[in-house]
C-alpha positions in Angstrom: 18.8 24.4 2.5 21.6 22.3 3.5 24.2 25.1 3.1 22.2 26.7 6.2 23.7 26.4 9.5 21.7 24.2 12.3 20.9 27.0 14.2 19.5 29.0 11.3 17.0 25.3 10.8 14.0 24.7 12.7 15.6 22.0 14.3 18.2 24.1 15.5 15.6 26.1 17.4 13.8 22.8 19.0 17.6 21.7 20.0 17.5 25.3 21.5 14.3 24.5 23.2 15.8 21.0 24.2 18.7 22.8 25.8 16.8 25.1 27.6 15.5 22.0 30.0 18.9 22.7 31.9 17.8 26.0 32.7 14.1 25.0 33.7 11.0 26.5 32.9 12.7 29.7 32.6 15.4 28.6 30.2 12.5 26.8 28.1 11.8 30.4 26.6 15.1 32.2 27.2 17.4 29.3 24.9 15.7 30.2 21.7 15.5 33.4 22.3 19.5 33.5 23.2 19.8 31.7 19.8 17.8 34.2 17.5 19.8 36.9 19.0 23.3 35.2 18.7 22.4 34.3 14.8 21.3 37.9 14.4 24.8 39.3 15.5 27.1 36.7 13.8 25.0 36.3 10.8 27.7 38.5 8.8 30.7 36.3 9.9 28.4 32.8 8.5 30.9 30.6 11.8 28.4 28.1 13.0 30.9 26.8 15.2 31.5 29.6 17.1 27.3 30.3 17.6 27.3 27.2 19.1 30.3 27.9 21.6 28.9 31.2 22.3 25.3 29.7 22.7 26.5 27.0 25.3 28.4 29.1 27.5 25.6 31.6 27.7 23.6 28.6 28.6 26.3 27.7 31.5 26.1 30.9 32.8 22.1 31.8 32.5 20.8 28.3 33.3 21.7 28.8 37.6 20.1 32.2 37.2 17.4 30.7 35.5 16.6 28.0 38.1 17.7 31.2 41.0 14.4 33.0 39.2 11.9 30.5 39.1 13.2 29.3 42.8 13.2 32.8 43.8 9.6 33.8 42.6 8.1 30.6 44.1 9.7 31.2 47.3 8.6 35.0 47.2 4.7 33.7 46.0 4.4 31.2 49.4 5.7 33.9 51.7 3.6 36.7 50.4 0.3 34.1 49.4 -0.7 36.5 47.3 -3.8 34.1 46.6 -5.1 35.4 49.9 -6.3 38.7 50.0 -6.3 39.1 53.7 -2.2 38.4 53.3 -1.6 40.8 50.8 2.0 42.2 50.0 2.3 44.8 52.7 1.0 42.9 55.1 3.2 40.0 54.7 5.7 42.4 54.8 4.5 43.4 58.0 4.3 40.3 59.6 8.2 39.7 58.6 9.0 42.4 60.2 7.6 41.8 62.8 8.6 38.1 63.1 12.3 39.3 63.0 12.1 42.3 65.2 9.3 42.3 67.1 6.4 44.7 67.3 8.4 47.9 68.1 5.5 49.7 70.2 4.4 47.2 73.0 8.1 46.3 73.0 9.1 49.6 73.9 5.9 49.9 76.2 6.6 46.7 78.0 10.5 48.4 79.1 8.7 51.8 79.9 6.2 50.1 82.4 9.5 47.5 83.3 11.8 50.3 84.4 9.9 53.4 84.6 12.8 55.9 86.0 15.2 55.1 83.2 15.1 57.6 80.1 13.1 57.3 77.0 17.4 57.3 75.2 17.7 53.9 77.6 14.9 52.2 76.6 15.5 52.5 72.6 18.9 51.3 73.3 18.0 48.5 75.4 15.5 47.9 72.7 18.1 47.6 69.8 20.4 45.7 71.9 17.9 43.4 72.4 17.4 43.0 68.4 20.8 42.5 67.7 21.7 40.3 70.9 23.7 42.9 72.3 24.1 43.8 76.4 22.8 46.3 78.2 26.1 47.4 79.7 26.8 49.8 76.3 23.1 51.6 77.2 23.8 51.9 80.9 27.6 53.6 79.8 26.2 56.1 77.7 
């Protein structure tokens, strides 16, 4: 047993655990998991040292990824509330959509009954320019 290498050990894999507190939650599970999978493709070559080089720039590398994850699915949990059924994924993806550009109907219904002898060409355009915070002088020259 003391021949063994630390990451071969039990307490290898809780110092793995340990570790994975950098990477949050996320890097809780993925560390030892990063380990077992290290020691299974160096086993042959029996160089702790280098496991543990190769295990701790992993962990550099994955631990932002880690925390961009968890962040990422909290974020992406709140905006959608999936909780509430009423909110459910497409319609929170509606009311994005909406929020950024606007409910494309009654906007385009508003500049029909707003200028009624321009064509239905000048009204989409002045529609998108509107979006992207562009003039009306590009619609008016086509």
């Amino acid at each position: 047993m003391k021949g063994m290498p630390l990451s071969h050990t039990k307490r290898g894999k809780l110092l793995a655990i340990a570790g994975g507190l950098i990477g949050g939650p996320l890097g809780l599970i993925i560390s030892p998991i990063v380990l077992v999978v290290i020691n299974y493709f160096t086993r042959k070559r029996g160089d702790a040292f280098r496991r543990f080089i190769v295990w701790a720039a992993l962990g550099v590398i994955l631990a932002p990824i880690c925390w961009f994850l968890v962040i990422s699915a909290a974020l992406l949990s709140v905006v959608l509330q999936v909780d509430d059924p009423e909110r459910s994924y497409p319609a929170a993806l509606d009311a994005i959509h909406e929020q950024l550009f606007g409910d494309y109907d009654n906007d385009l219904q508003r500049l029909r009954e707003k200028y009624p002898d321009k064509s239905e060409n000048w009204i989409v355009c002045v529609h998108g320019e509107s979006i992207s915070g562009g003039s009306r002088e590009l619609c008016d020259s086509k």
